[in-house]
N, C-alpha and C positions, 0 to 999 in steps of 0.2 A: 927315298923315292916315294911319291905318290902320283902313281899315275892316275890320268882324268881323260877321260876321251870324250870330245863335244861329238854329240849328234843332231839332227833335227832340220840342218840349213834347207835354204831352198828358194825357189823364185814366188816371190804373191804378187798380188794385184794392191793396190791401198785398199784399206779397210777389210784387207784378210787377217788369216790368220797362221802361228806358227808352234809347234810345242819342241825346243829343244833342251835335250837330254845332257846331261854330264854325268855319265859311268864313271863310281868311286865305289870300292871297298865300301862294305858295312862298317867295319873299323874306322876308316876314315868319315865318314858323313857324321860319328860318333865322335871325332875327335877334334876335328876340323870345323871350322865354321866354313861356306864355301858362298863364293862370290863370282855374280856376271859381269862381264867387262866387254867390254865392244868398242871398236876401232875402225872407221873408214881411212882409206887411201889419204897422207897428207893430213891423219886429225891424230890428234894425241888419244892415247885408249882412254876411255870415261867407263867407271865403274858404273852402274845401273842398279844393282841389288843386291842383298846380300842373306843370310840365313845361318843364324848361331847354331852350334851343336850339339849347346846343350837345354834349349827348351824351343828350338826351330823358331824365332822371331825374328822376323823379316823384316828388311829394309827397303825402300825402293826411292829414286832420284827422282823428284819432279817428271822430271819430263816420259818417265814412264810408268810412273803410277798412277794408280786405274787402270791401266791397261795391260800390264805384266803382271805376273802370278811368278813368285818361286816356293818350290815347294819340295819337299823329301819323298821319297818312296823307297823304302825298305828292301819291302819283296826284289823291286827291279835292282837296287841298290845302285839310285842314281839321284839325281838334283833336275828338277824340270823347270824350264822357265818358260810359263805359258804366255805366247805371246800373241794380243787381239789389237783389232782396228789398227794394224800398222799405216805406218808412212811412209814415207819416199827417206824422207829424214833418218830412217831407222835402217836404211843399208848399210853393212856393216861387217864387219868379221865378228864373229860373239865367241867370247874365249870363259871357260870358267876357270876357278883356280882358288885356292888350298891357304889357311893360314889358323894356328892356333895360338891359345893366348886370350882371354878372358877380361885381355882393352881391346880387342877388335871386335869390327861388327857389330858395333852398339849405336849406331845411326845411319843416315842415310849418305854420311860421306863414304863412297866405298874407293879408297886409295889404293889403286897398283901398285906403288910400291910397297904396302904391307904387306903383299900377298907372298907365300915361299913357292907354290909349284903351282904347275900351269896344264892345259891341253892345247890340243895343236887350234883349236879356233874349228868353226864352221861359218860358213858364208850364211850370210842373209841377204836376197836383193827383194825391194820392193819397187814395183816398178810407175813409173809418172803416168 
């Protein structure tokens, strides 16, 4: 068991902003590499970014790089995914989630199915 709890959702306007949170164990953010993933209603979940465990190197998908930040924090002992100049596009449920192993998270393809453990999702709505 590795629990993960997303935090942060919320309603914006385009071209706001959003910072959510993934509460993991210190142990875990040290073990794990952890990965964002997002899913609208009727779309397949698409992985977005990702962050190794063991020298925090980051990955991010086209379509939201430059504009998303993930990043560690210790103290809070969480995973942040800073999120700027949204879009209407970028509605979504944002799930993070847990996978170790030393071939993952070594590009920007970040696949659901590699991932082993999950949080329940937080909503993002950006609005037209």
């Amino acid at each position: 068991q590795v629990p993960l709890v997303e935090s942060g959702g919320g309603v914006v306007q385009p071209g706001g902003s959003l910072r959510l949170s993934c509460a993991a164990s210190r142990y875990s953010l040290d073990y794990y590499h952890i990965g964002w993933f997002r899913q609208a209603p009727g779309k397949e979940r698409e992985g977005i970014a990702c962050i190794r465990n063991s020298d925090s190197t980051t990955y991010y998908v086209d379509s939201v790089k430059g504009r998303f930040t993930i990043s560690k924090d210790y103290v809070e002992s969480a995973v942040h995914l800073e999120m700027n100049d949204l879009k209407p596009e970028d509605t979504a449920v944002y799930f993070c989630a847990a996978v170790s192993g030393s071939r993952y998270c070594r590009d920007a393809r970040v696949r659901a199915y590699e991932y082993d453990y999950w949080g329940q999702g937080t909503q993002v709505t950006v609005s037209s």
